[in-house]
Short mmCIF file of the C-alpha atoms (twelve columns), coordinates in Angstrom:
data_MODEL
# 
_entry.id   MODEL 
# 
loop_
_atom_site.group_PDB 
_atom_site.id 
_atom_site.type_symbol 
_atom_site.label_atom_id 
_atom_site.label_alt_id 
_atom_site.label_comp_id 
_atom_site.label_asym_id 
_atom_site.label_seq_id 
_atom_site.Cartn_x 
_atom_site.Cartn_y 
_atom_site.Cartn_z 
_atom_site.pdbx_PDB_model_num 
ATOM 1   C CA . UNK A 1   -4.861  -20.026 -27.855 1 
ATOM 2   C CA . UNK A 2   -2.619  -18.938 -31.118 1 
ATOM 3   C CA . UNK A 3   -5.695  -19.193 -32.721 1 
ATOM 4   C CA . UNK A 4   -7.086  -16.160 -30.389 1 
ATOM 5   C CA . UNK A 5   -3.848  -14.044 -30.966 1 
ATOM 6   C CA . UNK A 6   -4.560  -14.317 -34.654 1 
ATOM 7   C CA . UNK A 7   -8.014  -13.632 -35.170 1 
ATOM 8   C CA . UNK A 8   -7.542  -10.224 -32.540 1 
ATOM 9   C CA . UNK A 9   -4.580  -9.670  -34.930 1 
ATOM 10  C CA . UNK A 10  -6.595  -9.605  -37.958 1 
ATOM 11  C CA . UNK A 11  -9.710  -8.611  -36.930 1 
ATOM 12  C CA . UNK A 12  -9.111  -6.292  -33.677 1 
ATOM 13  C CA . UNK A 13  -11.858 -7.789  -31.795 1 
ATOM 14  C CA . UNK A 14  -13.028 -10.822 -29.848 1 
ATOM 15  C CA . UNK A 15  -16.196 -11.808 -28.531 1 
ATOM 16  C CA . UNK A 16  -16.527 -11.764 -24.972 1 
ATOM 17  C CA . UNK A 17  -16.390 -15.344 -24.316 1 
ATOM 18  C CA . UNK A 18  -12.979 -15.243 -25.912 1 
ATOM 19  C CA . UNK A 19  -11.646 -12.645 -24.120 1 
ATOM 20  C CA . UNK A 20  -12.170 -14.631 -21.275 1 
ATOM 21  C CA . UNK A 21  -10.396 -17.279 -22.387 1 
ATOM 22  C CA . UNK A 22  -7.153  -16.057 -23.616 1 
ATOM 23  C CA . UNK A 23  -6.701  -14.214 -20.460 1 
ATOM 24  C CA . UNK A 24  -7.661  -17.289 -18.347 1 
ATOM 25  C CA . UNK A 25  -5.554  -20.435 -20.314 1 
ATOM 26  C CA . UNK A 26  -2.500  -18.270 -21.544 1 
ATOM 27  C CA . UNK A 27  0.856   -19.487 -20.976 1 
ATOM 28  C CA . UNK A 28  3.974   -18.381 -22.090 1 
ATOM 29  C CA . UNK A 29  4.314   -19.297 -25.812 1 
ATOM 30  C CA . UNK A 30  0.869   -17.856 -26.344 1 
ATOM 31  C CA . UNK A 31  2.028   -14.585 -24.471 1 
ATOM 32  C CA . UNK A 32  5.204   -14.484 -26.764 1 
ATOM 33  C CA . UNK A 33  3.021   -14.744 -29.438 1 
ATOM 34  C CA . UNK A 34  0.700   -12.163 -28.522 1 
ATOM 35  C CA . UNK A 35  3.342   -9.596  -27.880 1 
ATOM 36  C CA . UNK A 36  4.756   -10.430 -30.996 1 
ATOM 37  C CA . UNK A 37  1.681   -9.269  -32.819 1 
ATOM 38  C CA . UNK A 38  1.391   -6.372  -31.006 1 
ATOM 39  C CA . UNK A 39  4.638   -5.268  -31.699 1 
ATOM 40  C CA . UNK A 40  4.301   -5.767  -35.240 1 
ATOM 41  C CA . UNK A 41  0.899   -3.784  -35.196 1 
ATOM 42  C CA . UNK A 42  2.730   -0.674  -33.175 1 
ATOM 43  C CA . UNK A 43  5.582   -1.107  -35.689 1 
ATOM 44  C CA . UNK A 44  3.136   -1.039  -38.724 1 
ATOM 45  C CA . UNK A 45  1.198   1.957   -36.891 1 
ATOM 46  C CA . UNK A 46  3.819   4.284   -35.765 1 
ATOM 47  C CA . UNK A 47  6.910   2.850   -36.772 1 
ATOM 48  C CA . UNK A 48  9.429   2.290   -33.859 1 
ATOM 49  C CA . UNK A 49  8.778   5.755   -32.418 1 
ATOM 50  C CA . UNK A 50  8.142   6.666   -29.021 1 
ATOM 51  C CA . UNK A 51  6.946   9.921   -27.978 1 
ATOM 52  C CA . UNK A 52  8.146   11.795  -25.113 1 
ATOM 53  C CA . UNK A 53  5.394   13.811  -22.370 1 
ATOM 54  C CA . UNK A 54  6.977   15.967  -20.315 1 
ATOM 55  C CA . UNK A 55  4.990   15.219  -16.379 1 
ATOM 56  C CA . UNK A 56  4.510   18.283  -14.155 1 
ATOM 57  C CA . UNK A 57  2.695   16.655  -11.182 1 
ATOM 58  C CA . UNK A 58  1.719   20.521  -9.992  1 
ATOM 59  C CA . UNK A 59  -0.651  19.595  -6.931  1 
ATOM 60  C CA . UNK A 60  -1.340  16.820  -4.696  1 
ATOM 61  C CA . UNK A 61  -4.138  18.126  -2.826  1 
ATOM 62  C CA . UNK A 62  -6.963  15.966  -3.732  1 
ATOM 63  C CA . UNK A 63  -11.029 16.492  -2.212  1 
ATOM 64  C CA . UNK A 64  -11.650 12.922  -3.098  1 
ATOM 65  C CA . UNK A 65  -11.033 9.931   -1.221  1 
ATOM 66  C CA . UNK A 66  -9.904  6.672   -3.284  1 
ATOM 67  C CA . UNK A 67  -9.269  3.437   -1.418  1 
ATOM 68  C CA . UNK A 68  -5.991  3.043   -2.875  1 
ATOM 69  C CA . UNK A 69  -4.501  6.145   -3.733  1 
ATOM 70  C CA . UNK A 70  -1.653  7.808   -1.512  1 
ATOM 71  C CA . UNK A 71  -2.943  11.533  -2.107  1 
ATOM 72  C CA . UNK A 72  -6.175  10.833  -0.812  1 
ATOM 73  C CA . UNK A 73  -7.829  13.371  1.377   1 
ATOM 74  C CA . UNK A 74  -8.354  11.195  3.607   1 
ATOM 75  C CA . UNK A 75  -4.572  10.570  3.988   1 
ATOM 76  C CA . UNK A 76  -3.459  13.054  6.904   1 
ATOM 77  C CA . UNK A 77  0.308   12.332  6.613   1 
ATOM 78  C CA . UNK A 78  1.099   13.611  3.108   1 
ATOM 79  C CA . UNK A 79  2.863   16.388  2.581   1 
ATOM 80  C CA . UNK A 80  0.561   18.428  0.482   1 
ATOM 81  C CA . UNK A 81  2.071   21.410  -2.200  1 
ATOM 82  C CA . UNK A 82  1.238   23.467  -4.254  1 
ATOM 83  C CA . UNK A 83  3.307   24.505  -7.408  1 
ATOM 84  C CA . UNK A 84  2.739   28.227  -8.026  1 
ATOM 85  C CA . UNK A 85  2.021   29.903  -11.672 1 
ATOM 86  C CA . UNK A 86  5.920   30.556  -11.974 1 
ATOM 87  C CA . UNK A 87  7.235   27.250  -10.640 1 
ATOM 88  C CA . UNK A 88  4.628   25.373  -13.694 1 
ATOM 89  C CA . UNK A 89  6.053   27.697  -15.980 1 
ATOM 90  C CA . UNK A 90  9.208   27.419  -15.080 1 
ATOM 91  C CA . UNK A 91  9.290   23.570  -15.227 1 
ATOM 92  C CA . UNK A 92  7.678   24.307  -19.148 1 
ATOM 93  C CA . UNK A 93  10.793  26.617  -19.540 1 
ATOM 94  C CA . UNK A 94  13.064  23.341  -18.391 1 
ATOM 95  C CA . UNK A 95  10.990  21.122  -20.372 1 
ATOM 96  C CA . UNK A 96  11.305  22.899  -23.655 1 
ATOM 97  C CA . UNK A 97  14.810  23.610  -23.511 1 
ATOM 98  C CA . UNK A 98  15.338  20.114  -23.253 1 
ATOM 99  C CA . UNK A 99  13.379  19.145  -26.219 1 
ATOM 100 C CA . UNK A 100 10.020  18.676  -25.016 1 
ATOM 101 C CA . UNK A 101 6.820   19.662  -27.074 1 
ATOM 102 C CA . UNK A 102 4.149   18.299  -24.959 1 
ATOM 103 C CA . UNK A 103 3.586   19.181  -21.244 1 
ATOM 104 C CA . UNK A 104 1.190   16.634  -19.338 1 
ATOM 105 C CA . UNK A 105 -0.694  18.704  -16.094 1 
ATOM 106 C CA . UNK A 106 -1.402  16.538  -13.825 1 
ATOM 107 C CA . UNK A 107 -2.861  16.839  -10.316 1 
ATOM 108 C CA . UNK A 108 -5.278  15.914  -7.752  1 
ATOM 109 C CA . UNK A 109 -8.811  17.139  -8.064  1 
ATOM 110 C CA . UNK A 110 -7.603  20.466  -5.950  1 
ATOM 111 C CA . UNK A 111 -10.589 22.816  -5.418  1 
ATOM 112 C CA . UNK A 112 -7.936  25.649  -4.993  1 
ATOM 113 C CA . UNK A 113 -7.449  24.895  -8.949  1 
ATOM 114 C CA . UNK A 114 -10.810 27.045  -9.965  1 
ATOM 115 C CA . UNK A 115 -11.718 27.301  -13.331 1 
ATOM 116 C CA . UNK A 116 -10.425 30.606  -14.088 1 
ATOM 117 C CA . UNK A 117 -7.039  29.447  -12.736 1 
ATOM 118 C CA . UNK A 118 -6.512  26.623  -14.928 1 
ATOM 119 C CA . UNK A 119 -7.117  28.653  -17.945 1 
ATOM 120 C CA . UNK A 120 -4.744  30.808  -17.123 1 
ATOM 121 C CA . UNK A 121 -2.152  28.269  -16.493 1 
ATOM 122 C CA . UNK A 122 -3.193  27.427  -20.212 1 
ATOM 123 C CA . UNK A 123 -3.211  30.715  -21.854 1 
ATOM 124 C CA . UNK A 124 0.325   31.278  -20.036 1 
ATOM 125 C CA . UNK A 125 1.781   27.874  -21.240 1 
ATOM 126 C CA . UNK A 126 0.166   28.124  -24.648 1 
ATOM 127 C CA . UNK A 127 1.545   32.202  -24.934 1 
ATOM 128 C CA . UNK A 128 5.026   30.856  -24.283 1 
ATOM 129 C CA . UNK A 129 4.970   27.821  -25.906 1 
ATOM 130 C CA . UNK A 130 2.443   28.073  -28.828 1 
ATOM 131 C CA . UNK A 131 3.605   24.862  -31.095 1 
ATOM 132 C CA . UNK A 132 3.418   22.816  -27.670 1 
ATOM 133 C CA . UNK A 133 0.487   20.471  -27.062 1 
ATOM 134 C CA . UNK A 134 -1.036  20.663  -23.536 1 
ATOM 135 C CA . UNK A 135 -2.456  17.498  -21.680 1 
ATOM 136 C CA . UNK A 136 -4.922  17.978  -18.545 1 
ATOM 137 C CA . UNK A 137 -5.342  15.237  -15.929 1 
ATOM 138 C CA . UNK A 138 -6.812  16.514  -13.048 1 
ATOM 139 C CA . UNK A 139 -10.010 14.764  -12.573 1 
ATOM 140 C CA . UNK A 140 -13.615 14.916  -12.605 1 
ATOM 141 C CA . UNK A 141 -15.409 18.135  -14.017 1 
ATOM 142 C CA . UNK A 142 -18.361 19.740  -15.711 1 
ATOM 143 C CA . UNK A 143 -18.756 20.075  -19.442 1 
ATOM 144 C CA . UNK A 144 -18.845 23.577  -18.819 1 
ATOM 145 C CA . UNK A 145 -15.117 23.664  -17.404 1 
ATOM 146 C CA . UNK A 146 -14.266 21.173  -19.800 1 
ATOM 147 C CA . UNK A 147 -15.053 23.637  -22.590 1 
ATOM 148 C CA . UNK A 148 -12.870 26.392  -20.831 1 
ATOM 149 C CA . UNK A 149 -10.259 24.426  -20.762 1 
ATOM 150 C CA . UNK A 150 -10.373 23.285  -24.410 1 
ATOM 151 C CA . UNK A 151 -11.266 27.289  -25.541 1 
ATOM 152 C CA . UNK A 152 -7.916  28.273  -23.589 1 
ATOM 153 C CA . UNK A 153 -5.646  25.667  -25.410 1 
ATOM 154 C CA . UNK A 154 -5.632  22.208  -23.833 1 
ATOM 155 C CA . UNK A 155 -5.612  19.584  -26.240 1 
ATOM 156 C CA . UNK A 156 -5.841  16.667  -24.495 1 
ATOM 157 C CA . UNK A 157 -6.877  15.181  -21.326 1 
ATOM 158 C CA . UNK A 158 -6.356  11.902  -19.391 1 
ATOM 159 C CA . UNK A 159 -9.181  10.361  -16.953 1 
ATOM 160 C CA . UNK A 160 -8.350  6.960   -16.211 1 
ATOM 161 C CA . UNK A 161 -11.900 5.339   -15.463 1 
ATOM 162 C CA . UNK A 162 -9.826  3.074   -13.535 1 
ATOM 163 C CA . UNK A 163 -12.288 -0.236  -13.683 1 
ATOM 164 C CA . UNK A 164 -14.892 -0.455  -16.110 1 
ATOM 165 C CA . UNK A 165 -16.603 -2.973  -12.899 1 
ATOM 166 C CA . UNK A 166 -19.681 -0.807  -11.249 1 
ATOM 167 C CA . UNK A 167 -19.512 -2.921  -8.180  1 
ATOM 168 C CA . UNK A 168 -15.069 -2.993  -8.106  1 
ATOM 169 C CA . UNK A 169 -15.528 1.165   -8.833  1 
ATOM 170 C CA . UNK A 170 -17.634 1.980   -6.340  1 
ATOM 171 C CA . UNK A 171 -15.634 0.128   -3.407  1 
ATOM 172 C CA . UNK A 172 -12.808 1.677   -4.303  1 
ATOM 173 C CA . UNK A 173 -14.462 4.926   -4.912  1 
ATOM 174 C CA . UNK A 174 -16.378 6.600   -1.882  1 
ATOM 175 C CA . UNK A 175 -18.975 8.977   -3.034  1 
ATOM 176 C CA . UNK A 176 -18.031 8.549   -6.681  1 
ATOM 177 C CA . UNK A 177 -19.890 6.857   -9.299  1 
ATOM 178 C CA . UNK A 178 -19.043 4.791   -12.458 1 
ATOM 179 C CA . UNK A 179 -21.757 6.839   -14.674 1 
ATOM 180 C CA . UNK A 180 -20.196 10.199  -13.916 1 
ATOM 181 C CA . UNK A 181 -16.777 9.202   -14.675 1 
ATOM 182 C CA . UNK A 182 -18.137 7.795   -18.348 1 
ATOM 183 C CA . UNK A 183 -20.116 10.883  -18.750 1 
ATOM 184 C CA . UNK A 184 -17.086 12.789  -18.542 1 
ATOM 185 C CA . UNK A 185 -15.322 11.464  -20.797 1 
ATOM 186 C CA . UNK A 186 -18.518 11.426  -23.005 1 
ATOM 187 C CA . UNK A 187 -18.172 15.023  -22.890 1 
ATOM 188 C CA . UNK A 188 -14.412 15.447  -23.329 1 
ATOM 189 C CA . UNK A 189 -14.841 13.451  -26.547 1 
ATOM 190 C CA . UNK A 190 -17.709 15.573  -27.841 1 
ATOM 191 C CA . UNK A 191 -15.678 18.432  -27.182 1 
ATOM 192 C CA . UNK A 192 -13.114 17.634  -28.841 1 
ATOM 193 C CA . UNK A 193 -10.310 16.473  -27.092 1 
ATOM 194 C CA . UNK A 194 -8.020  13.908  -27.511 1 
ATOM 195 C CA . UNK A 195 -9.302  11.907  -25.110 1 
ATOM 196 C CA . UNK A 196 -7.033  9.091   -22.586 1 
ATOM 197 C CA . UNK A 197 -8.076  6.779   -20.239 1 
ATOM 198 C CA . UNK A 198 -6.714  3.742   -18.698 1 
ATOM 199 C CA . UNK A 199 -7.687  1.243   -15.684 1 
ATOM 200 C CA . UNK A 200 -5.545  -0.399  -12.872 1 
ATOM 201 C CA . UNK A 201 -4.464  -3.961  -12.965 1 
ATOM 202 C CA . UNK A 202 -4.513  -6.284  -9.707  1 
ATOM 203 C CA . UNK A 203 -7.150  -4.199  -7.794  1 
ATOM 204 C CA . UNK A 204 -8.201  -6.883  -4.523  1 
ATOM 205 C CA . UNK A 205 -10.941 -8.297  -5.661  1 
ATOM 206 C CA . UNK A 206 -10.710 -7.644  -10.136 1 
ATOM 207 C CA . UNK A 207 -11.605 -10.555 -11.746 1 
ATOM 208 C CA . UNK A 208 -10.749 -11.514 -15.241 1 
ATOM 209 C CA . UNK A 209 -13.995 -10.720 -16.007 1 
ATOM 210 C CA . UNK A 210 -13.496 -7.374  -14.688 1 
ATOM 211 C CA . UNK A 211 -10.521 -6.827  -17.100 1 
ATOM 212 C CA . UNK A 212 -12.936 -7.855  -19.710 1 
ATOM 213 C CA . UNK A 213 -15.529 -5.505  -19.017 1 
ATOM 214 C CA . UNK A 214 -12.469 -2.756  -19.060 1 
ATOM 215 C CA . UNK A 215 -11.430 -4.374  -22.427 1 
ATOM 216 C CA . UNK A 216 -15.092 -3.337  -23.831 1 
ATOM 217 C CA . UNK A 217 -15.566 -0.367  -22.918 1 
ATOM 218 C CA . UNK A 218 -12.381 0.656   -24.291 1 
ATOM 219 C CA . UNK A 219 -13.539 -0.777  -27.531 1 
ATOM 220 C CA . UNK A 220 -16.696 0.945   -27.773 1 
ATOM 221 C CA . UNK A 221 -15.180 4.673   -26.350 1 
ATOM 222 C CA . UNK A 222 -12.326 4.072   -28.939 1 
ATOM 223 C CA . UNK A 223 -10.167 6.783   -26.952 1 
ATOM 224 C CA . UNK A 224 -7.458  7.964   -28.251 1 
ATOM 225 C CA . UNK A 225 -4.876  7.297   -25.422 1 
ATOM 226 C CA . UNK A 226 -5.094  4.702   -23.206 1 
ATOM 227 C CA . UNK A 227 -2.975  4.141   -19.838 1 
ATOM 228 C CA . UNK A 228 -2.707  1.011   -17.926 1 
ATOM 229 C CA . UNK A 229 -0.756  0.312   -14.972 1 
ATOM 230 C CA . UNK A 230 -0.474  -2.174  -11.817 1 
ATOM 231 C CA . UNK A 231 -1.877  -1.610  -8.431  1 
ATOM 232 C CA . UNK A 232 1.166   -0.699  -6.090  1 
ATOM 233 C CA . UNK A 233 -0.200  -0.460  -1.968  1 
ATOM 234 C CA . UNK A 234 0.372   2.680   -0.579  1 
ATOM 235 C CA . UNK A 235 1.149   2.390   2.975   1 
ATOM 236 C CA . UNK A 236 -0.962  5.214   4.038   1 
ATOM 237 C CA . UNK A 237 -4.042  3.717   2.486   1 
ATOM 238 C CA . UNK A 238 -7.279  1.329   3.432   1 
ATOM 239 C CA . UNK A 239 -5.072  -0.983  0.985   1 
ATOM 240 C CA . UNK A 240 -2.129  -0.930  2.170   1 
ATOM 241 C CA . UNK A 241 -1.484  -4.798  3.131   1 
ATOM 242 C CA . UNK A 242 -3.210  -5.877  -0.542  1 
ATOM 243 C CA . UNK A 243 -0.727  -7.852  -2.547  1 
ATOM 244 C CA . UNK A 244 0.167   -5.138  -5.793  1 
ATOM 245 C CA . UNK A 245 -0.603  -6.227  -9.547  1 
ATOM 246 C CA . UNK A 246 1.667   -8.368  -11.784 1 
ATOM 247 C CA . UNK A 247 3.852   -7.198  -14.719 1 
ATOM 248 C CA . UNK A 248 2.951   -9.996  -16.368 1 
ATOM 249 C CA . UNK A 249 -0.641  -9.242  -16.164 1 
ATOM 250 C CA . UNK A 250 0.018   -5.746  -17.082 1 
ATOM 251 C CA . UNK A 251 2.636   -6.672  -19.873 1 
ATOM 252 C CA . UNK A 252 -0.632  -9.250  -21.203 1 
ATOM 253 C CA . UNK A 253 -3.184  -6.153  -21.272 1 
ATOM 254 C CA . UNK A 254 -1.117  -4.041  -22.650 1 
ATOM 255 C CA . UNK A 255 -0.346  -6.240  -25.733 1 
ATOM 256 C CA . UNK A 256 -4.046  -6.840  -26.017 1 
ATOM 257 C CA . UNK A 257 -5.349  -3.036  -26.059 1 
ATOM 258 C CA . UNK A 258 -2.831  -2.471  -28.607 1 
ATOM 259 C CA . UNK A 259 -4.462  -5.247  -31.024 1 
ATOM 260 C CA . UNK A 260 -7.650  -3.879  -30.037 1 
ATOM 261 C CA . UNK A 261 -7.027  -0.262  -30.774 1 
ATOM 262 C CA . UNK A 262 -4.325  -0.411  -33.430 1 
ATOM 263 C CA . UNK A 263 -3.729  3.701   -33.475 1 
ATOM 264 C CA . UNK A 264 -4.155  4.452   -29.788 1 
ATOM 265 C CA . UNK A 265 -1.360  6.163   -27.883 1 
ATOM 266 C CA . UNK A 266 -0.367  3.262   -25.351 1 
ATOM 267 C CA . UNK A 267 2.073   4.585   -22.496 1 
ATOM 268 C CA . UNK A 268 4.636   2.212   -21.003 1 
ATOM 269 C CA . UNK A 269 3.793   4.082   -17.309 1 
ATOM 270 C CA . UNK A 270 6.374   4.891   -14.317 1 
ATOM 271 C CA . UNK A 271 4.493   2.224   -12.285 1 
ATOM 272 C CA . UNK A 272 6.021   -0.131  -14.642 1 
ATOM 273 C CA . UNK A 273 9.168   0.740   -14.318 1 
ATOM 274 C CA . UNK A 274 8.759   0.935   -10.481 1 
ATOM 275 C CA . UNK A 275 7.849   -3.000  -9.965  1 
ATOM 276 C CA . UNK A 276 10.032  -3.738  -12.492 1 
ATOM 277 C CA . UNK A 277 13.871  -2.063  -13.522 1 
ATOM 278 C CA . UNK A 278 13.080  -3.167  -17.309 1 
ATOM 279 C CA . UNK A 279 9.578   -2.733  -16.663 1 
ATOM 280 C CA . UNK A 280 9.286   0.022   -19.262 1 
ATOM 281 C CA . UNK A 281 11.086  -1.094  -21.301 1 
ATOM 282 C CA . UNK A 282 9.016   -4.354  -21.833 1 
ATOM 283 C CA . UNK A 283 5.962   -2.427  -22.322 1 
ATOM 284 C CA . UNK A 284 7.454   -0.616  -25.168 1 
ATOM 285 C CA . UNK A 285 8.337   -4.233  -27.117 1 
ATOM 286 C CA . UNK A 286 4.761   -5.107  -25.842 1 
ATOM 287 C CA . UNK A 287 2.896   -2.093  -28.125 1 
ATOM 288 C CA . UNK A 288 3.155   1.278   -25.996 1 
ATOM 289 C CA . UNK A 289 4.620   4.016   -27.685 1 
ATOM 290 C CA . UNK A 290 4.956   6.672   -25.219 1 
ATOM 291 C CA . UNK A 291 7.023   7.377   -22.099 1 
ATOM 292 C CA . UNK A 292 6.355   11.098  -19.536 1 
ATOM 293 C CA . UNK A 293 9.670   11.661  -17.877 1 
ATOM 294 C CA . UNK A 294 9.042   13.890  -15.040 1 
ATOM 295 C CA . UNK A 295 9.524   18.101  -15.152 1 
ATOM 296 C CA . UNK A 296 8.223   18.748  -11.859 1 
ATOM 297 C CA . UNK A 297 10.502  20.462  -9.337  1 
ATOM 298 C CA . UNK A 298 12.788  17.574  -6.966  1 
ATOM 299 C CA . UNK A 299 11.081  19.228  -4.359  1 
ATOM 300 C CA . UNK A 300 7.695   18.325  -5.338  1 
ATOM 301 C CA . UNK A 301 8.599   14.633  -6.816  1 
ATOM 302 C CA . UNK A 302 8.500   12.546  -3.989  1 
ATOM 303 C CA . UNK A 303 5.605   14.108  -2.497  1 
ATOM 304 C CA . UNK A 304 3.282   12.855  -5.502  1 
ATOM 305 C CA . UNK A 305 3.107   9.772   -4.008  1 
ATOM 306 C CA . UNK A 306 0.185   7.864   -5.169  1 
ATOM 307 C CA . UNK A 307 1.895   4.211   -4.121  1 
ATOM 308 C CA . UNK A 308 4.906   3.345   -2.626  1 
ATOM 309 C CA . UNK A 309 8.375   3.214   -4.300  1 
ATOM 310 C CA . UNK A 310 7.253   5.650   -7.158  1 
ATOM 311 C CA . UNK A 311 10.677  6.422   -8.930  1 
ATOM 312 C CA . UNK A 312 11.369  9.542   -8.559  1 
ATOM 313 C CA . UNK A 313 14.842  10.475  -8.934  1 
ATOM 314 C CA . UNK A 314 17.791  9.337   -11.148 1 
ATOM 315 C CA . UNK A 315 16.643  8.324   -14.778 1 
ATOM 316 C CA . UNK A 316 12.906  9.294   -14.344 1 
ATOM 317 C CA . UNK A 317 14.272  13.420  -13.870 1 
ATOM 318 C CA . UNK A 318 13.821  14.656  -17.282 1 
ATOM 319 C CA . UNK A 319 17.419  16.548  -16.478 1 
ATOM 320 C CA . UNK A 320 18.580  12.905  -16.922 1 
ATOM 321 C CA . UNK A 321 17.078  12.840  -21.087 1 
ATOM 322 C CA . UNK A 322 20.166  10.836  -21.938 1 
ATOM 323 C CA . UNK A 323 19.751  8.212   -19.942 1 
ATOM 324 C CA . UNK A 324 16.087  7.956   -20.580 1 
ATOM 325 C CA . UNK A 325 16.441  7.920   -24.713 1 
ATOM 326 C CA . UNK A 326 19.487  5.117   -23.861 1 
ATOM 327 C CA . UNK A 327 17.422  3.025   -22.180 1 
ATOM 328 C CA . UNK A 328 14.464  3.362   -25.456 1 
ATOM 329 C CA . UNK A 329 17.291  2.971   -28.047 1 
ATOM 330 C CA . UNK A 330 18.823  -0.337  -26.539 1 
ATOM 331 C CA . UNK A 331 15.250  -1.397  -26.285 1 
ATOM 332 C CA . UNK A 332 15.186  -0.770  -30.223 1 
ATOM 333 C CA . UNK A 333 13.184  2.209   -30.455 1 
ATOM 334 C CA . UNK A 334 13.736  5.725   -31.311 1 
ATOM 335 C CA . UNK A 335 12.764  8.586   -29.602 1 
ATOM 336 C CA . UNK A 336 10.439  11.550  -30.577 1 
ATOM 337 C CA . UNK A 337 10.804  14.908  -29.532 1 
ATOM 338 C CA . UNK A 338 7.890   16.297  -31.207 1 
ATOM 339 C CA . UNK A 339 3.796   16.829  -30.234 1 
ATOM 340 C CA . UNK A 340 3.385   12.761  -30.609 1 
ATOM 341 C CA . UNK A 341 -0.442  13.262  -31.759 1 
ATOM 342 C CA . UNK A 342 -2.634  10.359  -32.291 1 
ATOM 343 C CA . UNK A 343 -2.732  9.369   -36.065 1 
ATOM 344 C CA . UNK A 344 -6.076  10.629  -36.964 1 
ATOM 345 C CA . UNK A 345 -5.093  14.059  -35.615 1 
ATOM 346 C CA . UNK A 346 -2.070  14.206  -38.171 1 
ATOM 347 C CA . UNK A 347 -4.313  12.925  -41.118 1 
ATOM 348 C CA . UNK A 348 -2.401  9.815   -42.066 1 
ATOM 349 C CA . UNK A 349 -4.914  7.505   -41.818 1 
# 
């Protein structure tokens, strides 16, 4: 299996055969190995940096319905909110003072979030903030509102495709399908966004295969940002007795996209951290290179619950900065304050 690690590290690719099979016969000195490598390719590719997001979680109304998520519309006992124009602005206002230069949106796909409203949640954000970069995540839309968002300053935008399996998606997925969720970010790309997506690891049913097919289709997107993170049950879900993901496994991928994508922009997610206290942490020695403290108002926190026992409090409020850059510096890493681009976008590659 060293042999694997090696020729990924070198060459950034495997066939699909051997995909397969380092994910099915690793063991432990293997996975040391592996992590080893991709620590040495994050160190080589961005130095021992990791960039700070600041989270606003602004709505958790959501119109669709996925098996596993705790927002789901068809959930009746979450307490849905709305954060208003001022409270998102004022959570930028919080955000910058502490240091923060990019401001991650993120939300349910909330039809009460029209077009012309998200632009001008940009224009305000961008008006105030002007050296800031903006990140989007809120779901499934048309190139057309893609393009509005993009012509009123977004600069990024995250759409996990979640499983790159048809058959896992559309279980998990009612009335959603696989080929709109690529085309989308077919379009973001063209646009001309930086573009992140990610899938969930320890889905019922996700075979190694499955992670494969995940694994490809990351290669031949070549996103820019890429965010991975266990399956935690929600108890207010169809999925809500399903044993959660692994660390392990997730610890595994991680260290494997980074070999595979050498310059992406590899988050070590709150989910982590929530299955794990040092869970975090061990995603940053494993290749990830970004951490998104949360802005949003402790009001709203605990109500974006998409799985149970989401940290919300303590160290994960941004208020708490001190505690968070602690935790990244005894993990030896230093923080950064700044945009945190991808490489290409900086022109030093």
């Amino acid at each position: 299996m060293i042999d694997l690690v090696e020729k990924l590290y070198t060459n950034n690719t495997l066939r699909k055969h051997e995909l397969i099979q380092l994910l099915r016969d690793i063991e432990a000195p293997t996975r040391n190995h592996l992590i080893k490598k991709a620590h040495a390719t994050r160190m080589h590719r961005y130095g021992d940096l990791v960039y700070m997001r600041g989270l606003i979680e602004f709505t958790n109304y959501c119109h669709q319905n996925c098996q596993y998520c705790g927002i789901r519309s068809g959930n009746p006992r979450a307490e849905r909110y709305r954060l208003s124009l001022d409270e998102i602005l004022d959570s930028c206002r919080i955000g910058s003072e502490l240091g923060f230069r990019t401001f991650v949106l993120q939300g349910g796909e909330d039809l009460y979030y029209n077009d012309e409203r998200i632009v001008e949640i940009l224009e305000r954000i961008k008006e105030q903030y002007p050296e800031s970069a903006i990140t989007l995540s809120i779901g499934e839309k048309s190139r057309e509102s893609y393009q509005k968002f993009y012509n009123a300053g977004a600069d990024r935008y995250l759409l996990r495709h979640e499983t790159a399996s048809r058959h896992l998606y559309e279980r998990m997925h009612p009335d959603m399908t696989l080929d709109n969720r690529i085309k989308c970010l077919q379009n973001l790309k063209e646009i001309g966004f930086q573009v992140g997506t990610g899938f969930l690891v320890g889905l019922p049913g996700q075979t190694l295969e499955d992670y494969v097919e995940d694994l490809i289709f990351l290669q031949e997107l070549k996103p820019h940002m890429v965010g991975i993170g266990p399956f935690i049950p929600h108890q207010h879900t169809p999925m809500s007795h399903e044993q959660g993901g692994s660390l392990t496994d997730v610890i595994t991928l991680l260290a494997i996209i980074r070999l595979l994508l050498p310059d992406v922009l590899l988050p070590a997610t709150t989910a982590l951290g929530s299955i794990d206290p040092i869970g975090r942490e061990k995603g940053l020695k494993a290749g990830a290179n970004v951490v998104m403290p949360n802005l949003s108002p402790t009001t709203a926190r605990a109500k974006y619950a998409l799985y149970d026992g989401k940290i919300s409090t303590g160290d994960e409020a941004a208020e708490c900065r001190i505690c968070i850059e602690d935790k990244i510096r005894n993990a030896g890493f230093t923080v950064d304050m700044s945009r945190g681009d991808h490489i290409d976008w900086r022109g030093l590659s």
